[in-house]
N, C-alpha and C positions, 0 to 999 in steps of 0.2 A: 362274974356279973358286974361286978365293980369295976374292972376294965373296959369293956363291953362300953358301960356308961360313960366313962368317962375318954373313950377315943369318940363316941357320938356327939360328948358335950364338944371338946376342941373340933370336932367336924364342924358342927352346928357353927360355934364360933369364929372358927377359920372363914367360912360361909356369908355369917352376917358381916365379918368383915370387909370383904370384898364386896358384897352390895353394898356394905355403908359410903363405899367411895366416894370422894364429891367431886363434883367436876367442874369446869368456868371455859367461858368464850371469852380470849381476846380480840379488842378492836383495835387498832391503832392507824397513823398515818406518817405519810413519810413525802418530810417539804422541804423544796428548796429555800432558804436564803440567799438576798444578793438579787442581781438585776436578772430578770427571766430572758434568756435566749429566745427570740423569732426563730421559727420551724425553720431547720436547715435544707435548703433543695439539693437533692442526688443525683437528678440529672430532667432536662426540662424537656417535653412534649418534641416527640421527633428527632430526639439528641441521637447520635449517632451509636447508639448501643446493640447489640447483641438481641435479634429479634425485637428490632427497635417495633416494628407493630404490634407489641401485648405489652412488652417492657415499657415502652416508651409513646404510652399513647395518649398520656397525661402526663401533669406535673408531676414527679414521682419526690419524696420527702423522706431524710434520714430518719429510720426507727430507733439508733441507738441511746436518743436522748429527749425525752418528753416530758415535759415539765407544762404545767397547764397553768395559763398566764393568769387565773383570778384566784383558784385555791392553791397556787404552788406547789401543789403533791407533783411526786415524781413518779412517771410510771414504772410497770417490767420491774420492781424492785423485789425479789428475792427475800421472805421472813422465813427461817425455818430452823428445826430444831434438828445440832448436827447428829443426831445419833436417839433412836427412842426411848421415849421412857419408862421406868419397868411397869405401867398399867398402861392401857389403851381401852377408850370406851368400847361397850360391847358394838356398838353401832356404830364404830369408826373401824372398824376390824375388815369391814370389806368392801372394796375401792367402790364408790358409786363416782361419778356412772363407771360401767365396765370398761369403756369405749372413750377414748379423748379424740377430737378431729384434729390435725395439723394439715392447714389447704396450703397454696401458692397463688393467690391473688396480683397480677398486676405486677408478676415476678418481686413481688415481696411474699416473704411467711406469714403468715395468719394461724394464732397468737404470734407476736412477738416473741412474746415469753411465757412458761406455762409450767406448772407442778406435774411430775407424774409419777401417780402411788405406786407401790410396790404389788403387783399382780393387774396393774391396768394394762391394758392393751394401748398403743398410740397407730390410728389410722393415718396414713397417708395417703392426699387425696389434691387433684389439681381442680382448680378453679380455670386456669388460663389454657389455652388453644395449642399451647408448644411444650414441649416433654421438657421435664426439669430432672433434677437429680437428690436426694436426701442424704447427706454424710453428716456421720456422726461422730464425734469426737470425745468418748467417756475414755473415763480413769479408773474405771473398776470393769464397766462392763465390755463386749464388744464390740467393738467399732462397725457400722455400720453405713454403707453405699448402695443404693439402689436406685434404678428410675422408674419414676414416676412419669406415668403416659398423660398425654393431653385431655381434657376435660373427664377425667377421671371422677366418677360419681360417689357419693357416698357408698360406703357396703361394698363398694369394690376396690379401694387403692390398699395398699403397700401395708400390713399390718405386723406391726413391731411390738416386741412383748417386753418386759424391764423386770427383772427380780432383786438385783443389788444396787443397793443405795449406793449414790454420789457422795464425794464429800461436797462436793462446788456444783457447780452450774452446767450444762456439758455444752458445749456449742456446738452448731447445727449450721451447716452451708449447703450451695447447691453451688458445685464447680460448672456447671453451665454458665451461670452469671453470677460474678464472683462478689455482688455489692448485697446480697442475699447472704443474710446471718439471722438465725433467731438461740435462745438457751432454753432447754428442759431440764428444772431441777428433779432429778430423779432421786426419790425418799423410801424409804422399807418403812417407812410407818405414816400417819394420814396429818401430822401436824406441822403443816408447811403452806405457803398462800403468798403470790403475788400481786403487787399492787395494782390497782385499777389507776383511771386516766388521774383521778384524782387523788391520789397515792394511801388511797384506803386499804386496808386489808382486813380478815377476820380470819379466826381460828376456830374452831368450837371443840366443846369436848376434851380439854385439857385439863389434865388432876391438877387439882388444887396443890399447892407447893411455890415452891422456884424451878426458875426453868431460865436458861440461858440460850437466848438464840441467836443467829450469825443473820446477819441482813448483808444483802452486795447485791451490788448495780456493774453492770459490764463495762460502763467507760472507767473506776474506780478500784472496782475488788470487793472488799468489804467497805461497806460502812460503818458498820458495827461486829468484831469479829463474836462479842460477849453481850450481847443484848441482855439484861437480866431483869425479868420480869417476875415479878410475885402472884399468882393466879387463885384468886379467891372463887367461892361456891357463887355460880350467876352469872352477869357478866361483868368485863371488866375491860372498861374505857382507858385506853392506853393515852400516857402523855404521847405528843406528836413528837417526831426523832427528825431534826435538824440536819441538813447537809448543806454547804456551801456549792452553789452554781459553780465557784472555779473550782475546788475539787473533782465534783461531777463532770467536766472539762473536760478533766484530765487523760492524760492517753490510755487507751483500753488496756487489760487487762489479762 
């Protein structure tokens, strides 16, 4: 009987333990220093490209480097945690949404850049008039070429599944038009988030602890290979993380 009780009690308390868990959202930002680069042009209205009538029906503008001239965040920047950690919120355990879009807009990619959770699905889908192509270039998973048909609607393009986490960023082209590049950080677990125009990002749901995470931007590499943040019960307003304009310069990666 005494047994009985006492593998209940350690149940019980093994129990409350794990509910006791406490959890924090990070927030942080990620800015340049230095004089802000004017939007680079990639090739001007009519230039002589490859389906120059979608490609080039506008001014078309380098996506590999976005710095936003009033709050100097930088965008497309990469925060995540190389490897899970042993809890995960119960409500962080299954990818929302199920579905990420990846379009082709105006023969650029649409995200830029983009997280994608372990059990998400990634749709591909055209926005433009002329058949593209998706290659993928991961280091754990399989590489990936397909084409994607013109005006391809939601619910119908090219659907791609992901189970094993990246270490890095995987890079994404379309050998059609070779000036088309975006990255998908591919994660087995949900704490990971790209920065916005304004180099914002959040986290949520993260146990309380330390936690070390790698930031990298694609003209660079890392920025930060050991981000080490302390994640208290709530939220927790991250100091902003510094990069130098000529760093961010510098040749890809």
């Amino acid at each position: 009987m005494k047994k009985i009780f006492l593998s209940a009690a350690l149940s019980a308390c093994c129990f409350a333990s794990a509910v006791a868990q406490d959890w924090g959202n990070v927030s942080g930002q990620i800015v340049a220093t230095g004089a802000i680069p004017a939007p680079e042009l990639l090739h001007k209205a009519g230039a002589d490209v490859k389906d120059k009538a979608v490609c080039a029906e506008l001014d078309t503008f380098k996506d590999d480097l976005l710095i936003d001239k009033d709050s100097k965040g930088v965008a497309n920047v990469f925060v995540y945690l190389a490897k899970a950690p042993k809890t995960v919120h119960p409500d962080a355990k299954k990818p929302e949404p199920a579905t990420v879009v990846f379009d082709q807009k105006g023969c650029m990619f649409t995200p830029h850049a983009m997280v994608v959770l372990g059990g998400q699905t990634v749709e591909v889908i055209s926005s433009d008039a002329i058949a593209h192509n998706t290659h993928t270039y991961p280091l754990k998973n399989q590489p990936i070429n397909v084409l994607i048909a013109p005006n391809t609607a939601l619910g119908k393009g090219e659907k791609l599944d992901y189970k094993v986490g990246e270490s890095l960023p995987i890079k994404v082209t379309c050998d059609f038009h070779p000036w088309m590049a975006a990255y998908w950080m591919v994660v087995d677990h949900p704490y990971a988030a790209v920065t916005d125009k304004d180099g914002k990002f959040t986290i949520p749901n993260l146990p309380v602890g330390e936690h070390e995470f790698r930031v990298w931007h694609e003209r660079m590499g890392y920025v930060n290979r050991k981000y080490a943040v302390t994640v208290k019960k709530g939220d927790n307003a991250l100091k902003p993380v510094e990069v130098s304009v000529d760093k961010l310069k510098g040749e890809k990666k």
